[in-house]
C-alpha positions in Angstrom: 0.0 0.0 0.0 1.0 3.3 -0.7 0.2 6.7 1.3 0.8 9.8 0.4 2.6 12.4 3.2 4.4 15.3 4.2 8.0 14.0 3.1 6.9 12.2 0.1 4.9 8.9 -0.5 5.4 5.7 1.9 4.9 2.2 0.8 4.0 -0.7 3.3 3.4 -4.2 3.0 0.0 -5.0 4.0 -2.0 -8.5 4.5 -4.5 -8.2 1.9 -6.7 -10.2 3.3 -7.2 -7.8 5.3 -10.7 -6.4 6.0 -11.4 -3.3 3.5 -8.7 -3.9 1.6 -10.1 -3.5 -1.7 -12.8 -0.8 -0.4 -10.7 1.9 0.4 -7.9 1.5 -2.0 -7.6 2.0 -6.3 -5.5 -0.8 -8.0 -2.2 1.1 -9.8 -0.3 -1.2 -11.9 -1.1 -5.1 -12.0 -3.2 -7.2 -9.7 -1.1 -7.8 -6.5 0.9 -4.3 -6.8 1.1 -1.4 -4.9 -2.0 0.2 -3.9 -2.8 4.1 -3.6 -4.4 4.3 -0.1 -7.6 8.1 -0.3 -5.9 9.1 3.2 -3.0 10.7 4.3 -0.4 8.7 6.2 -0.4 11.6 8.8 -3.9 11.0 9.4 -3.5 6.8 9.6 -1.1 7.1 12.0 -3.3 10.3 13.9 -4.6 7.7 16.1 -1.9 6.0 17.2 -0.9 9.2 18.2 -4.0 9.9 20.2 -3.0 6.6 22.0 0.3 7.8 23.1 -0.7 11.0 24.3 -3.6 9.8 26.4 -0.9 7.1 28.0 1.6 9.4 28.6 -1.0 11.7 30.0 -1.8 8.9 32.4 1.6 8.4 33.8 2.5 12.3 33.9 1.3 12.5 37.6 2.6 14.1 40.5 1.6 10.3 42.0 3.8 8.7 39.4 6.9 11.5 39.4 9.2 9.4 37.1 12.0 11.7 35.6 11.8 9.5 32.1 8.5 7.9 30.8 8.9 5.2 27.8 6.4 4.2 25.8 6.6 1.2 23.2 4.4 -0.6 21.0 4.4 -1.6 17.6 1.9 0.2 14.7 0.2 -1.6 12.0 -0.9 -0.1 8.7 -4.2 -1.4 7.4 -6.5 -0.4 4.3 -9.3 -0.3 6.4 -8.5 1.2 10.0 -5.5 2.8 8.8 -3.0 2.7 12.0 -3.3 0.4 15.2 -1.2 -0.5 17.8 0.0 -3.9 16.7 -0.9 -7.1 18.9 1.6 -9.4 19.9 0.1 -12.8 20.4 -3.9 -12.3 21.4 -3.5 -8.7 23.7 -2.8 -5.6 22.3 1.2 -4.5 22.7 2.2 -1.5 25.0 5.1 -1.4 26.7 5.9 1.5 29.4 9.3 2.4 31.2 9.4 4.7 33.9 12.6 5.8 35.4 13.7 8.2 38.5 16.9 8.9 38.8 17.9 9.5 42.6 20.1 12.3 43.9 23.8 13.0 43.1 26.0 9.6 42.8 22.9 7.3 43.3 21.9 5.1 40.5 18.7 5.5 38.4 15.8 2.9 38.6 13.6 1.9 36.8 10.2 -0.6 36.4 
């Protein structure tokens, strides 16, 4: 599949079995070829973003008070809901790092 962005276009292998595949897509070239995708690749991943905000948003608390928060997961590009976090077996994948690092000549730690 290929979407169009900002810094030119950006091709990704898809599954094209896929659910919506063919709906939101027009064939360019021959049958099992790149694919132009109607939306932006800024919007498909607009979501994913979303995600990452609102998690980081959780663990930005006066409660929480880490001095580094990491977030991880992997995004997958579909024709029909455009970017996801990617699932790693049958859950849904987020990883999150928090680390506080202690005063002068202590060590940092982290969970």
């Amino acid at each position: 599949m290929r979407w169009e962005s900002d810094e030119g276009p950006v091709v990704v292998e898809v599954d094209t079995r896929d659910p919506g595949y063919q709906s939101v897509a027009r064939g360019v070239g021959a049958p099992g070829g790149v694919r132009d995708v109607e939306e932006r690749f800024e919007t498909a991943l607009s979501q994913v973003r979303g995600a990452a905000l609102s998690a980081l948003r959780t663990f930005r608390t006066k409660a929480v008070d880490a001095d580094e928060i990491c977030l991880e997961f992997g995004v997958k590009l579909s024709a029909a809901a455009g970017a996801v976090i990617a699932k790693t077996a049958a859950e849904g994948h987020l990883t999150v790092k928090l680390r506080w690092a202690r005063g002068e000549g202590g060590t940092q730690d982290e969970r």
